[in-house]
N, C-alpha and C positions, 0 to 999 in steps of 0.2 A: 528484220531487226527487232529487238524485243527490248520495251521500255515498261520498267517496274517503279517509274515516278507516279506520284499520285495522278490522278484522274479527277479533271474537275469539270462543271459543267459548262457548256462551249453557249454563253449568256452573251458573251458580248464580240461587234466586227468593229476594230479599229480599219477604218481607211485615209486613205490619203494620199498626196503627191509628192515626189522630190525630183527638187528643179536646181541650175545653178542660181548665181546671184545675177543674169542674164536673163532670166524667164525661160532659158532651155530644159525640158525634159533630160533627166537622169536618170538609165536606163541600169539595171546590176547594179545598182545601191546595194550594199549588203547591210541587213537590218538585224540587229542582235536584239533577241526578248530577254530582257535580263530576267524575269523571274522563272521563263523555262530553260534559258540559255540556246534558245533554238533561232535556225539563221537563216532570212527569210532575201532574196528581193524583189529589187522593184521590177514592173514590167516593162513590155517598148512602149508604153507612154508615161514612162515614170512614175506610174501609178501602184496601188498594194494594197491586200485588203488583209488584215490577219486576227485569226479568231482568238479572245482573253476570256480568262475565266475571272476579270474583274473588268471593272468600269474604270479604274485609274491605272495605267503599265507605266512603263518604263521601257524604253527603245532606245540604241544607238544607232547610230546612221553613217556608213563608212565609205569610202571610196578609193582608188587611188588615184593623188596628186590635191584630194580633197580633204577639208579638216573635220574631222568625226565629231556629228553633233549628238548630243547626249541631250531626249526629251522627255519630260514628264508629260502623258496625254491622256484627254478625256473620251472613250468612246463614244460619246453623243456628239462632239466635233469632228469636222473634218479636218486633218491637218495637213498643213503644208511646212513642207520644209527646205528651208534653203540651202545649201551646201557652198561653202566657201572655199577658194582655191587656195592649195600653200603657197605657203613662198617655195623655188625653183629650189633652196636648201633643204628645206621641209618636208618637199614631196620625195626626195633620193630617199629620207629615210622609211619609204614604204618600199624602197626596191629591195634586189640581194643586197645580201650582207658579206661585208668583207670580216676577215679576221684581223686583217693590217691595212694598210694604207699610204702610198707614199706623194704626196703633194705635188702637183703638175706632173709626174709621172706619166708620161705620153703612152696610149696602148699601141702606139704603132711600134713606140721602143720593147716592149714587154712583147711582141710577138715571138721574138726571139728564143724568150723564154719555151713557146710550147714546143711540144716533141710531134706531136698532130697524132697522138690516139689516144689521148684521154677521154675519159668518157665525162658525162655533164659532174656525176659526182667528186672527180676525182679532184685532188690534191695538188696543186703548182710548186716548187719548191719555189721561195725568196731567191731573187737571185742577186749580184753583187748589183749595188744601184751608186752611182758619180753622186760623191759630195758635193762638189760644187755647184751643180745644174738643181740636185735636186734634195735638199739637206734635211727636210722634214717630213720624219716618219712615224707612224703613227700604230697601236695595239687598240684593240678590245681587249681588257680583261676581265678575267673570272676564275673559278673555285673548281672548271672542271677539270677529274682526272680520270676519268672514264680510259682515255688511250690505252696505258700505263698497261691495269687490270685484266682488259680484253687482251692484251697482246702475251702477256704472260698465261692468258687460259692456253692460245694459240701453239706459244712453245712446249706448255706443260704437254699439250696433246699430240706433240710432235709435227705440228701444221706448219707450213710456212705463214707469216705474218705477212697478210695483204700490206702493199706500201700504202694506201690509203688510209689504212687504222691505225698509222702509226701519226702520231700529233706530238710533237714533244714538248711544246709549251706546257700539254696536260700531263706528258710522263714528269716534268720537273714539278709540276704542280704537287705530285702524289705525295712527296718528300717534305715538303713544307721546310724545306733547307734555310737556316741562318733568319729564323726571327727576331725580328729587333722592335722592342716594344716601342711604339711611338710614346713621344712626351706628352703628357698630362691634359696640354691643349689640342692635341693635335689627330684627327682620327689615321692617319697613316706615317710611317715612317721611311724613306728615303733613302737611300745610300748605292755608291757605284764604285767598280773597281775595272782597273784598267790592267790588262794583264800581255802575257802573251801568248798566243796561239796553242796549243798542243800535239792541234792536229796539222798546222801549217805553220814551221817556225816564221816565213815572211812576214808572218801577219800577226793582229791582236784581236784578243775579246776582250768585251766591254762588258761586263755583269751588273745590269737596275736589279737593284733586292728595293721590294716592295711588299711592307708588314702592317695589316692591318690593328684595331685594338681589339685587345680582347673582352668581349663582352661577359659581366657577372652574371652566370644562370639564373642566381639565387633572383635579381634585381630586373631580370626581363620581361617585359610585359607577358601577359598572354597568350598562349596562341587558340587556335584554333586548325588543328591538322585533318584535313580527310585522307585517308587511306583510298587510293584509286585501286584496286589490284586485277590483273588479266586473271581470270579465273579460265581462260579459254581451252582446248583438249590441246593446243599445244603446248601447254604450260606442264602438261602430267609428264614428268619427269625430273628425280632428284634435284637436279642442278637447275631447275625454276620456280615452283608453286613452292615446295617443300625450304628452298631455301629462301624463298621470302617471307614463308613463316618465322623463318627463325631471325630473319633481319627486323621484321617490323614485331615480335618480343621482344628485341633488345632497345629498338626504340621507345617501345611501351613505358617499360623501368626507367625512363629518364625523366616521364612525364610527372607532372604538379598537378596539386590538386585544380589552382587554379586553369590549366590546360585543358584541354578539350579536342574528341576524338569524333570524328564517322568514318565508317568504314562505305563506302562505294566497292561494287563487283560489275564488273562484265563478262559474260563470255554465252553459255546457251542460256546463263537470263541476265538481263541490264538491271540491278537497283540496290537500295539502301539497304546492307546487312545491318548496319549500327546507326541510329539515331545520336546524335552528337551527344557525347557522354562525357564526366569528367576525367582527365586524369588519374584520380585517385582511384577510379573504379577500375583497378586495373583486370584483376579478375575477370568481371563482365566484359573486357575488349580482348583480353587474351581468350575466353574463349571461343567466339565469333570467328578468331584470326584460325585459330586450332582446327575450327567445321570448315573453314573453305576447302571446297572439292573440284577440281577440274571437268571441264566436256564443253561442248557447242562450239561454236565460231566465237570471231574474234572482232566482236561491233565497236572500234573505240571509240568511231565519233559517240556511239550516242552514249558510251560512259564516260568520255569527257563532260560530256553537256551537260550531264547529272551532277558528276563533280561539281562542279563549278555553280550548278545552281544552289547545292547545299551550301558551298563556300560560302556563296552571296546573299544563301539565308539565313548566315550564322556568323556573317560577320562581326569580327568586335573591331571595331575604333579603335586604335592606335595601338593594335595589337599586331601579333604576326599571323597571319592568315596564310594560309597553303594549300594545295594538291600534292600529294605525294605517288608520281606513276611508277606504278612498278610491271614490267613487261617486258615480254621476248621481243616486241615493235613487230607482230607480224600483225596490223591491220587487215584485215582480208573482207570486210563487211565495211559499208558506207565510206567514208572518205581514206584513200589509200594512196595517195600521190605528197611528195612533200611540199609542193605546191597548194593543196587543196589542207594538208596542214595545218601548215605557214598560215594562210589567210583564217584557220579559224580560230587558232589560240591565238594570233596576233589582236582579232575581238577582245577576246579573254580577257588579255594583259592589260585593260585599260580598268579592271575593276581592282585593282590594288591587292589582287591574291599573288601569290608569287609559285614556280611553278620546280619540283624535285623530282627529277626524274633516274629512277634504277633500272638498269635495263639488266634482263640472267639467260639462259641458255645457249645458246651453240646452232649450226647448222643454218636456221632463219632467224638470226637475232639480228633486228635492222638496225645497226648504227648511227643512221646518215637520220633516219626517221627521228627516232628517239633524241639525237640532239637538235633537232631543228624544231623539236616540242620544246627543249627547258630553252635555247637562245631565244626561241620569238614569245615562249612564256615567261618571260624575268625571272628566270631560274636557271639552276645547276644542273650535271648531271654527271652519273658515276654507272661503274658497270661494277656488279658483283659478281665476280667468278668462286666464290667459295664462301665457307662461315667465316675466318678472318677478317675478307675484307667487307662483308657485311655486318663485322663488331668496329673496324677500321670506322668506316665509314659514318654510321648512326651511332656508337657508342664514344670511342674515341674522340672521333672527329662531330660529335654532335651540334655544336653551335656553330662549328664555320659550317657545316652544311646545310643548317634549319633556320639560322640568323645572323639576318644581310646587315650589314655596318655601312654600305653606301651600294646604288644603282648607278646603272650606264658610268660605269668606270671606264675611260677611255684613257692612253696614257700617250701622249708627244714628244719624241724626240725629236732636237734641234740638232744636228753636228757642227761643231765647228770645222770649217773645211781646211783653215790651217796646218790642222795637225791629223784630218780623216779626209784620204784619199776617194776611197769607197769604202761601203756597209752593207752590208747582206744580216738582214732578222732572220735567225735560227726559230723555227717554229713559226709558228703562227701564219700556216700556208693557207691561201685563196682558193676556194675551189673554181675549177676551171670557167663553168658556168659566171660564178659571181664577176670573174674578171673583164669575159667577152663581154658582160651588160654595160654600158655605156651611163649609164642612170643610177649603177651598185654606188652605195655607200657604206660607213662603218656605225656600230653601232655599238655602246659599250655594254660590260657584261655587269655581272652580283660579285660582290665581292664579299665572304663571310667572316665571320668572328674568328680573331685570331691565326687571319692568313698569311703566310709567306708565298710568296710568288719570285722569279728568277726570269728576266730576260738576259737573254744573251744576242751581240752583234762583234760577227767576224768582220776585222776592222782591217783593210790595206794601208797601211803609214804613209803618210808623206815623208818628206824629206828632213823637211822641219821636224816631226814625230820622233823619227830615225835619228837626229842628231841629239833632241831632248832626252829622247833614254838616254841615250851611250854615253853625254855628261851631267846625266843628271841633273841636268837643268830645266826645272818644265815651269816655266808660266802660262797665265794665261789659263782658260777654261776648253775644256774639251765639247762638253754641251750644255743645253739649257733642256729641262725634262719639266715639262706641267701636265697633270692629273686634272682630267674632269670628270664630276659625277654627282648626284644628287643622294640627296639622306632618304632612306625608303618616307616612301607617303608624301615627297616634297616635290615641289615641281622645279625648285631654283636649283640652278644649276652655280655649281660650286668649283673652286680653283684651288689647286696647292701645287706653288712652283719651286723647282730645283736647282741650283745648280751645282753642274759637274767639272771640277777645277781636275786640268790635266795634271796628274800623279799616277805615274808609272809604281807597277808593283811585280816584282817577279813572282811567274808561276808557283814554284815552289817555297815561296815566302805567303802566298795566302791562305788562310783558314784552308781546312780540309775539306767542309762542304763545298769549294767551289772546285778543288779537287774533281770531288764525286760528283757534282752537276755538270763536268764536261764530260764525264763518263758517260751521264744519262743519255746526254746530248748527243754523242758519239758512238752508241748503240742507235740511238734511234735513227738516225742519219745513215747507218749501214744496215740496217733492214729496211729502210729507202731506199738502196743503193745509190745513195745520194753522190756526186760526181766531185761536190765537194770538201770531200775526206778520201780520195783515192789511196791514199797513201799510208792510211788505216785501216789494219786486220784487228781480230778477235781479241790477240792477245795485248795489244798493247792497250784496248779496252778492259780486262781482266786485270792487266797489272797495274793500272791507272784504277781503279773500282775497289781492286783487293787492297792499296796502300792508305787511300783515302776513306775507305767506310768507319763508321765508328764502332769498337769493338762490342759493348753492347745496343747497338739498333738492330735488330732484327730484319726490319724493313732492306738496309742498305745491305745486310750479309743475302738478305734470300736475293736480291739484286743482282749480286757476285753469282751466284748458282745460277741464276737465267739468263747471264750473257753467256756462263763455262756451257748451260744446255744448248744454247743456241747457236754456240760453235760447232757443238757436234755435228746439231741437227742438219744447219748449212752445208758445215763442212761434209756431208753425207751425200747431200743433194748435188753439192759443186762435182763430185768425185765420179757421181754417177753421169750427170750430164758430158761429162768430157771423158766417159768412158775408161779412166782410172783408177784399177782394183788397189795401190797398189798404199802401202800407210802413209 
């Protein structure tokens, strides 16, 4: 492993113990040195010794089920440290992470659900869940649309689409369908429609459109961005090093003078290409970005670590602070399990840096890696398959991807069971692991400047439902929807509640974005071969896609062309499996 952070001299041993609030020894304490970002623990008698190249450090002290003590200490003391237990709410939130969540939801009832050969990473679909037993359900959301990108390299390359890369909360993400500016007061805007099915006439979707506000570039604070970049020999290829040159150029040109730049490498050397530079100087950071050259291995831990300590050496106050990873995710040196991860950026995440991660190539690009960096780092993440969506992404899309307008966004639905039978959440699947853990909770995402977001829930009617269509007579409310999530840098955790008054709207009477988001929806669900749209082929996805795109968006027409490719493709595949030459 090769580290190109400074060298200083090893003057001083901080020692010490950590114990509970019992006087019991605490054994795997994980200890973060914030000034080198390196992560230390304790012994089997809870004891530690660790060498500073100052006389005053900075340490956190972590555990699981325990609350992370953050301590200023004097090498010439010995310290002691206490560790305090969470509360039994508190400590779930250091287990897996769900994507969803549905309240008393029994795992003995969800066993049902598995098919018994998923592997740990894979994907659970949502299945239909009893209004009446069990009415509240719950999202993490966020800004990722990573899905979407990768699944279109896949068809463009004629691949079949692993069912596990496929997320359509994050394909609907990509679209940013039907923003509705929030008012004046308000950082989010609201709104639901109640429709009917497409793909099941028995039944109804339910569409939460969720619009954040759009932040003034001109008026945003500062940031402070480190460039992380894999510079490693698997990166030497077009479609990775080469094209994150050209991704983080275009972010370059967006920057202010007031901004500020380092660039971080790893691969056959770990260290600082770019000393934190201004904005303005674009120049000087364009051509730093220009010289990176690929070769070695691929050490992320210890260019994380680097990262993050520049971060937290150049912090600014009440500014936007970041990591910016850009990588294939083939970790292959020091910490390589998503587990071993998980627990080091989750350190991280307590220094108020926030974490973007790009992931580029084909072949060993690790998905599962890479977002389980930007979820436990309080950040985003996007996959770039080409220059597009690398202008998409940083250019276009710049502030919803660089600048958060609220944290731990988590969002509640109530059903009323009147009028909803059963509800099944389209997207937002549990991977298999997180589910069996008995201890998983959820956890909310980032949500950026000027987002639109789309839930959807396939709705079984009651009888009462069924009578209110057909005379038009709907009182009463269908749900109650509350948003929780805190303002970056805040610890208070903040409310904004909804409600969903039952009003029926026919399919064909709604805007055409929600048109085109069943389509998204019903693509991604058949490269699932999801059980829950049997009764949907290709084409009625195509003709449903091709009625509703708008005639100049670009985005929604190349959409139309990647379900027409991915019929062929399929249809290619299904022909050959069942030994049918025949058109």
């Amino acid at each position: 492993m090769h580290f190109c952070s400074p060298v200083f001299a090893q003057q001083f041993y901080v020692r010490g113990e950590v114990k509970d609030e019992s006087g019991n020894v605490l054994q795997n304490v994980s200890i973060l040195q914030h000034k080198t970002g390196y992560l230390f623990k304790s012994g089997s008698t809870g004891t530690f010794g660790i060498i500073s190249s100052q006389q005053i450090d900075t340490f956190s002290f972590s555990m699981e089920g325990y609350r992370t003590e953050k301590l200023v200490v004097n090498a010439d003391n010995y310290i002691s440290v206490k560790m305090k237990l969470l509360s039994a709410a508190a400590s779930k939130l250091r287990r897996d992470k769900l994507s969803s969540f549905t309240k008393d939801l029994e795992k003995q009832e969800q066993k049902s659900w598995f098919t018994g050969d998923e592997t740990y990473a894979s994907l659970l679909e949502n299945h239909f869940v009893n209004a009446k037993k069990y009415p509240n359900t719950g999202m993490s959301l966020n800004v990722d649309r990573a899905s979407y990108s990768n699944i279109r390299r896949f068809i463009t390359l004629n691949s079949l689409v692993p069912p596990d890369a496929v997320r359509i909360e994050e394909m609907l993400n990509y679209f940013n369908l039907d923003y509705n500016e929030p008012s004046s007061n308000d950082l989010f805007s609201l709104k639901t429609n109640l429709t009917n099915c497409p793909w099941n006439p028995d039944n109804q979707l339910f569409y939460v459109n969720l619009s954040s506000r759009k932040l003034n570039l001109d008026t945003l604070p500062p940031s402070h961005l480190v460039f992380l970049i894999d510079v490693s020999g698997s990166m030497d290829m077009p479609n990775r090093l080469p094209l994150l040159q050209s991704a983080f150029r275009l972010l370059v040109n967006n920057l202010r003078q007031k901004d500020s730049v380092s660039i971080v490498v790893y691969g056959g050397v770990t260290g600082v290409m770019l000393n934190t530079t201004s904005g303005g100087e674009k120049a000087k950071i364009l051509k730093v970005i220009d010289e990176l050259t690929p070769g070695g291995t691929t050490p992320g831990e210890s260019g994380i670590k680097l990262a993050y300590s520049v971060a937290r050496n150049h912090f600014i106050e009440n500014g936007n602070n970041r990591v910016i990873l850009a990588t294939d995710g083939d970790f292959n040196v020091g910490l390589k399990t998503e587990a071993e991860l998980d627990e080091m950026i989750s350190m991280q995440k307590e220094s108020g840096i926030y974490l973007t991660c790009l992931g580029v190539g084909m072949g060993n690009y690790k998905d599962s890696k890479i977002q389980t960096l930007a979820k436990k780092g309080n950040g985003n993440f996007a996959y770039l398959d080409n220059y597009k969506e690398a202008e998409k992404v940083l250019l276009k899309e710049f502030t919803q991807t660089l600048y958060a307008v609220a944290d731990n966004v988590y969002m509640d639905v109530v059903f009323n069971s009147e009028y909803v039978k059963e509800y099944r959440l389209v997207g937002f699947d549990n991977k298999v692991g997180a589910l069996r853990d008995s201890l998983s909770a959820i956890e909310g995402g980032e949500i950026g400047s000027g987002h639109s977001m789309l839930a959807i829930f396939e709705i079984t009617p009651t009888d009462a439902n069924k009578s209110a269509v057909k005379d038009n007579f709907t009182p009463g409310k269908l749900g109650d929807i509350q948003l929780q999530y805190q303002q970056p840098g805040s610890e208070q955790v903040l409310k904004y509640s909804y409600v969903s008054e039952f009003d029926f709207t026919p399919f064909e009477e709604l805007p055409k974005c929600y048109h085109f988001s069943a389509a998204v929806a019903m693509f991604g669900s058949l490269l699932r071969s999801s059980p829950f749209i049997k009764n949907v082929g290709w084409n009625e996805i195509i003709t449903l896609a091709q009625s509703s795109s708008g005639t100049n968006d670009l985005l929604q027409k190349e959409f139309v062309a990647l379900v027409q490719q991915a019929k062929t493709l399929y249809s290619k595949v299904k022909k050959k499996k069942s030994g049918n030459t025949q058109d």
